[in-house]
Steps between C-alpha positions, in 0.01 A plus 500: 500500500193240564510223733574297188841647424565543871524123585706364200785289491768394209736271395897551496660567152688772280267765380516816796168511715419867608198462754332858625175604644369619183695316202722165476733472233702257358840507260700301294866415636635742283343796636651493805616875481180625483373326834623737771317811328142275434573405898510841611207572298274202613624488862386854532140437419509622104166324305518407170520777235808680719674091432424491157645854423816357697538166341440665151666895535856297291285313274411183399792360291684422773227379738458151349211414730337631858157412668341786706184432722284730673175513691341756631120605563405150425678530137774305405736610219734314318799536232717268377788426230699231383574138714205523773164385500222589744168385608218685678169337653188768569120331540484420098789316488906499434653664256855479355705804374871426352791720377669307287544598090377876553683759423389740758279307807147351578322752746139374657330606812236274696243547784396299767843287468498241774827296386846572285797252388780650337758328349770606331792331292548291135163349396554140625720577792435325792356722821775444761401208762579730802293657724232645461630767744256793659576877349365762598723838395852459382729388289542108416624299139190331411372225193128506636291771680191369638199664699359455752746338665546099391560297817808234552421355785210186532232582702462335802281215533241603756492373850289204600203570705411294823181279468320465785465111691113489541394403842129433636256714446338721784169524554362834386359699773143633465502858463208745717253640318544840497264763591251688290628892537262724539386731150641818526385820307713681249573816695442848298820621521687146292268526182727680278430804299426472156840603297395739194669457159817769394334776286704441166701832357353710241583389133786671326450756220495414141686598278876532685787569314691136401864697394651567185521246244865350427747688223497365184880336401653286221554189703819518617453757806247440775369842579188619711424170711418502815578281734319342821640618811697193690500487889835250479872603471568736221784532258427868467624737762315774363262748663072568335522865318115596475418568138506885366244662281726624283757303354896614610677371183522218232731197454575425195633101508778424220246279308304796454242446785365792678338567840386818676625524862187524742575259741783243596653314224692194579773347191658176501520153317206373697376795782291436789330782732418283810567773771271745317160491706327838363229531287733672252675222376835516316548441101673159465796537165656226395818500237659248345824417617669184273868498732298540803690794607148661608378436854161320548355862659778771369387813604220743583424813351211737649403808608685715668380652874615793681804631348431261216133653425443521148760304358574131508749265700713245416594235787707159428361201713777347520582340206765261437713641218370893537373740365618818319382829466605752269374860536567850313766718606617165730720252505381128467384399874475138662160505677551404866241182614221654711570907396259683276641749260312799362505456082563798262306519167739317262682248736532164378455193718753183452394184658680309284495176245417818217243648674464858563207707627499871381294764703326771335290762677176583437 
């Protein structure tokens, strides 16, 4: 987290306060069984999209409201739903975001954020009078989050200073004249050499290849984007596969999408390819997923290496609710987080919410 969400401090009240390194959130009294699992979670260092896939993996008719704050890079993210409001200040000003009368949440994200207030509760309930009390990670019952931290105690008045009694003046003494010193000449050795200017690199060639253009879709699936690499954390535990020149096999998505295989291809209701520093730079899917049942980066699929030359691989990256793969001649297989399995023409892919990703080779 920032310094800003590093020194805050809250008020007492009923809605759960779930303060971690990476993400704070806050739930309604009636949520109380979910709080040791969203502890565990936060405590341990998780950032935002691994909370959201936890607050969200049972749904949202019986999650009657939640904030969720998290900053990272200099990026602050927000979501929020039902009795909460929330109020962010960055250089152009503060802006409010609230969660009451939606039927799924407010989500925003901010940079340069240099204060937060959270409060949470009916509209028109009072913030509790105690405190405000220092937090840094834990858990506490809160009515009012603010950052950075909002003093309680007066500041002290400042201590007096002395002034001096004047006395008589002393005569001032008269100072010598000093001597003339003698003119000295520079010496050859201290002029200093004259410092040349650094002979600038030779211009780079025209005409350099810029990458393939993206894949055409209908709208609904993201395919062929690529996206900057990002030195912070990364929700992606995934490893850069250089691209082929020949493509290893085709996905063909359930809406009807397809995509040729040359290179890493991540899937999920909002991906992100942050540890992926090649030039080769993995395709970016995204799927719809209404129940949420599909992580925010579900799975890769790539090219295989080694054993796996020639064919693709499937690897689950740790997704909350799974993944399923289905291959001929097998039986249906749960995909273990982190291990890369080698696909057979005709397997069908199961992430979930519907959607299904069949491979066909080419």
């Amino acid at each position: 987290m920032t310094d800003v969400t590093a020194a805050r401090s809250y008020r007492p009240g009923q809605w759960f306060g779930i303060f971690g390194e990476h993400a704070e959130v806050l739930l309604p009294p009636s949520e109380k069984a979910r709080v040791g699992t969203l502890w565990a979670l936060v405590d341990d260092g998780a950032g935002f999209d691994v909370v959201l896939d936890a607050l969200i993996s049972e749904g949202l008719r019986d999650l009657p409201g939640f904030v969720l704050v998290a900053t990272f890079d200099g990026e602050t993210k927000v979501v929020i739903r039902g009795e909460a409001r929330a109020w962010f200040t960055t250089g152009d000003g503060t802006v409010e975001v609230a969660g009451t009368d939606l039927t799924t949440w407010a989500e925003r994200s901010f940079t340069g954020v240099t204060a937060t207030r959270l409060v949470v509760g009916p509209q028109g309930e009072e913030v509790a009078e105690g405190g405000p009390l220092p937090i840094d990670n834990g858990l506490v019952r809160v009515s009012e989050v603010v950052a950075p931290i909002e003093s309680s105690a007066p500041a002290a008045a400042p201590e007096p200073v002395p002034v001096p009694v004047p006395g008589p003046t002393p005569e001032p003494e008269a100072e010598p004249t000093p001597e003339p010193e003698p003119e000295s000449e520079p010496s050859p050795e201290s002029v200093p050499e004259p410092v040349l200017p650094p002979t600038p690199p030779p211009p780079s060639p025209l005409g350099a290849p810029s990458g393939s253009p993206p894949i055409e879709h209908d709208g609904n699936t993201q395919t062929g984007l690529i996206a900057e690499p990002d030195p912070g954390e990364a929700n992606v535990d995934a490893e850069a596969s250089p691209a082929v020149s020949r493509p290893v096999a085709r996905l063909v998505f359930s809406s009807g999408e397809n995509l040729e295989v040359d290179r890493a291809v991540l899937v999920g209701r909002a991906p992100e390819a942050r540890r992926f520093t090649s030039g080769d730079q993995p395709q970016l899917v995204t799927v719809p997923s209404p129940a949420h049942e599909i992580s925010s980066t579900h799975l890769e699929i790539r090219p295989g290496s080694g054993a796996d030359h020639g064919s693709a691989v499937v690897t689950d990256l740790g997704s909350t609710n799974g993944t399923v793969l289905v291959q001929p001649g097998l039986p249906p297989e749960d995909l273990q987080a982190g291990i890369a399995v080698q696909l057979i023409p005709g397997a069908i892919i199961d992430l979930g919410d519907g959607v299904t990703i069949q491979v066909i080779n080419l």
